[in-house]
C-alpha positions in Angstrom: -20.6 156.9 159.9 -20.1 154.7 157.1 -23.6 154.1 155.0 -25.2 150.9 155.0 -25.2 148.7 152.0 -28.8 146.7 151.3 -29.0 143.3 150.9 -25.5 141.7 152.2 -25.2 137.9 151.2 -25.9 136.4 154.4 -24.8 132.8 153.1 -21.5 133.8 152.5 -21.4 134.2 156.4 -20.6 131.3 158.5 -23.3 130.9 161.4 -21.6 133.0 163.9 -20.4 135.7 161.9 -24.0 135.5 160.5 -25.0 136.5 164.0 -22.2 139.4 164.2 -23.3 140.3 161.5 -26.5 140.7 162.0 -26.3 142.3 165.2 -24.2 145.0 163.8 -26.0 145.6 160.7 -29.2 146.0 163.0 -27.0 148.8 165.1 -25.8 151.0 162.0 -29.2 150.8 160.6 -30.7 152.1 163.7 -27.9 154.4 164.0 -28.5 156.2 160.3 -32.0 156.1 160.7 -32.0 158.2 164.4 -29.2 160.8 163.2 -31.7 161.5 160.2 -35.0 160.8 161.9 -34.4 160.9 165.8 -35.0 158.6 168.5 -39.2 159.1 168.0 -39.2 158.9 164.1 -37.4 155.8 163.8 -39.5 152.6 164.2 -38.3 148.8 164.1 -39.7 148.3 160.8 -37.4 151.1 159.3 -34.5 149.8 160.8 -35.5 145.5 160.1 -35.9 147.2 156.5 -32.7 149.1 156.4 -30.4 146.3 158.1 -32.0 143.5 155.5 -33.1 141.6 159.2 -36.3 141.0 160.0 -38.2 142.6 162.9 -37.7 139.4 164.8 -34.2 139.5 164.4 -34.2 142.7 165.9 -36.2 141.8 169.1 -33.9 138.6 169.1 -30.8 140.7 170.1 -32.5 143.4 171.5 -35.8 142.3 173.9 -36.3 145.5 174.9 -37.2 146.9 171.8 -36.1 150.6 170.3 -35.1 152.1 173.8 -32.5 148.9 174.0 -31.1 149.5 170.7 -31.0 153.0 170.9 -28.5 152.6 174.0 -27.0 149.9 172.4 -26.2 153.1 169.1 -25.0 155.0 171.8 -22.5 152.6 173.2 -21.4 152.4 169.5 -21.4 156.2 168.6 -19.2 156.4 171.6 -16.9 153.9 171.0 -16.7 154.9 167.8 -15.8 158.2 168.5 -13.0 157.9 171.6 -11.1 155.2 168.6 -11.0 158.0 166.0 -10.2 160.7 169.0 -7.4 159.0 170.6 -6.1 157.5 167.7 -5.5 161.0 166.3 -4.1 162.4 169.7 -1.6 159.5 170.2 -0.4 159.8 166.6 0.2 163.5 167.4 2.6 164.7 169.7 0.8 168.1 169.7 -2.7 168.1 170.9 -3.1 171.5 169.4 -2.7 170.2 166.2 -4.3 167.2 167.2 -7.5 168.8 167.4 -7.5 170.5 164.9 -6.8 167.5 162.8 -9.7 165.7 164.5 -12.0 168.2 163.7 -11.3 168.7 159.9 -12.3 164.5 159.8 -14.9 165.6 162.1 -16.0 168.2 158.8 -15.0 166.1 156.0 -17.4 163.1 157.5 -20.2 164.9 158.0 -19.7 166.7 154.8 -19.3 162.9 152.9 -22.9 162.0 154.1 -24.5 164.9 152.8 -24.6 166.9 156.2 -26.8 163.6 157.8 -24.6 161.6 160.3 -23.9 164.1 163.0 -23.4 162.9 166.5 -24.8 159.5 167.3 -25.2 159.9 170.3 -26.5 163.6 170.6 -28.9 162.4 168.1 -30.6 159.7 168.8 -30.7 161.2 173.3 -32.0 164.4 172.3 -36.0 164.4 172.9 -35.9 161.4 174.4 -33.5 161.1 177.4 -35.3 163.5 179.7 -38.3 160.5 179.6 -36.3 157.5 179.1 -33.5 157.1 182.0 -31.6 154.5 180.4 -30.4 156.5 177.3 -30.3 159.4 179.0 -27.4 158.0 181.5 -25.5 155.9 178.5 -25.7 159.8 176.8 -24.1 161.1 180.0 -21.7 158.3 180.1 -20.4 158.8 176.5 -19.3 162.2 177.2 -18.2 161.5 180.4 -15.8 158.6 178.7 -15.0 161.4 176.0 -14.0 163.8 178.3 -11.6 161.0 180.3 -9.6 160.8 176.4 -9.2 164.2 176.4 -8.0 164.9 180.1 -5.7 162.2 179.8 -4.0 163.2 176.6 -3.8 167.0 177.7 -2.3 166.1 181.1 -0.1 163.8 179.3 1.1 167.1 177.3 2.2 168.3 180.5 -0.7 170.1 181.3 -1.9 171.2 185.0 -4.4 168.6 186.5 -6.8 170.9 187.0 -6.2 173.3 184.3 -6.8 169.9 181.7 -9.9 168.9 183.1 -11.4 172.1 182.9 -10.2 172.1 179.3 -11.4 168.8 178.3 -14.9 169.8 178.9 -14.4 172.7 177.0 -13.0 170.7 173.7 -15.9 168.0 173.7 -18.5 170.4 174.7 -17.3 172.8 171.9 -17.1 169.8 169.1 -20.8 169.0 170.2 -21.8 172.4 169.6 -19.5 173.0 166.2 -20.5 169.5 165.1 -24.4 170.2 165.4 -23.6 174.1 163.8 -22.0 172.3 161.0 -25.2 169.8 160.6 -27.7 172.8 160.3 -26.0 175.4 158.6 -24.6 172.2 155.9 -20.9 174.2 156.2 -17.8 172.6 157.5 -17.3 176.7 158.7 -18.3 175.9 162.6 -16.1 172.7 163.0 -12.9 174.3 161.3 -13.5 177.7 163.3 -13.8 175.0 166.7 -10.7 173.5 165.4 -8.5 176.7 165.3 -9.7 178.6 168.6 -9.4 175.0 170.6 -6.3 174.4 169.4 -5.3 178.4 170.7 -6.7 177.3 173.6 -4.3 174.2 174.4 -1.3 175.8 172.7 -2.0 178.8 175.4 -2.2 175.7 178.2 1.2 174.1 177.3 2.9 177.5 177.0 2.3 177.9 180.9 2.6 174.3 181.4 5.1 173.9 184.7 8.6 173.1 183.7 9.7 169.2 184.0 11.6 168.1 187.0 14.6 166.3 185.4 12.4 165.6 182.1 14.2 164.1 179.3 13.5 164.8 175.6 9.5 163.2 174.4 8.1 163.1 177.7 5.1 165.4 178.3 6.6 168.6 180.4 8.8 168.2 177.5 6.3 169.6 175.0 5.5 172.0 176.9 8.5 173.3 177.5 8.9 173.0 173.5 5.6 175.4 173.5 6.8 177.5 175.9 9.8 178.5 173.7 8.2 179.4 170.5 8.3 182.6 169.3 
């Protein structure tokens, strides 16, 4: 995620972009602060400081304090994440490659910020969802929503219903777990490694892909057909 600058000229900003503004700022602060810190060593102040806000500000767009926000950086992370996701697999045809594509960003972002913005969302549920329902459910919800991108795409490839659910939750659980790997051992290693062996793992799925019924040329069964036949 993109750092933070300090001190934004607020009266350059019209009233309601003020208020955009602000809101958002108040987000990414409180976003960096729980991928470093965690949902329990973040506290209001730290993020009123970080977003240049004050602490009423914050309560003004959030009432319900840090558990409200953190959702609210959940929502983001996942947004965030499914634009970036299916951007990449719509802009290639493959979803083998695709992946592997996403995951080298996937390395070279977390590598850009000195190894501290992992996983929003990951980051700021873990150690607190099991007490705190609400961001425990948007945490499920995000990877549920995640998983839905993937499905789609891969069945879209011409890959099996079944066969592509089953794989989507082996791509984002793997990126989770590569992503995190990456974080602690500071090495890009575990997200390129994830990268390769998922995108074995979807090349293997279109090879077996069933054969179109009167498919023409750039449909899905098409590329996987096109898999099928490589040496």
């Amino acid at each position: 995620m993109e750092e933070l600058p300090v001190g934004t000229a607020q009266e350059q900003e019209s009233p309601s972009e003020l208020l955009v503004g602000t809101r958002e700022r108040i987000v990414r602060a409180a976003s960096q602060l729980m991928q470093r810190h965690g949902y329990d060593g973040t506290g209001i102040k730290q993020i009123s400081v970080t977003a240049n806000a004050t602490a009423g500000s914050v309560y003004h767009f959030f009432p319900g304090g840090k558990q409200e926000l953190a959702v609210a950086v959940i929502r983001s992370g996942e947004q965030e994440f499914i634009d970036e996701l299916d951007a990449v697999m719509r802009a290639e045809s493959d979803p083998a490659e695709a992946l592997r594509i996403f995951t080298a960003l996937l390395a070279d972002g977390l590598h850009a910020s000195g190894w501290h913005s992992g996983c929003p969302v990951a980051a700021t549920a873990l150690g607190a969802s099991s007490r705190l329902p609400d961001i425990q459910v948007a945490a499920a919800e995000a990877l549920a929503h995640w998983h839905e991108v993937v499905f789609e795409r891969l069945k879209e490839a011409g890959i099996d219903e079944e066969e592509a659910r089953g794989l989507a939750h082996t791509v984002i659980s793997t990126l989770e777990g590569a992503e995190l790997a990456a974080q602690l051992s500071q090495s890009r290693e575990p997200l390129d490694l994830a990268g390769k062996h998922l995108a074995r793992l979807v090349d293997g799925a279109l090879r077996v892909a069933p054969a179109p019924v009167g498919g023409g040329e750039g449909d899905g069964g098409a590329r996987g057909a096109a898999h099928r036949h490589r040496p």
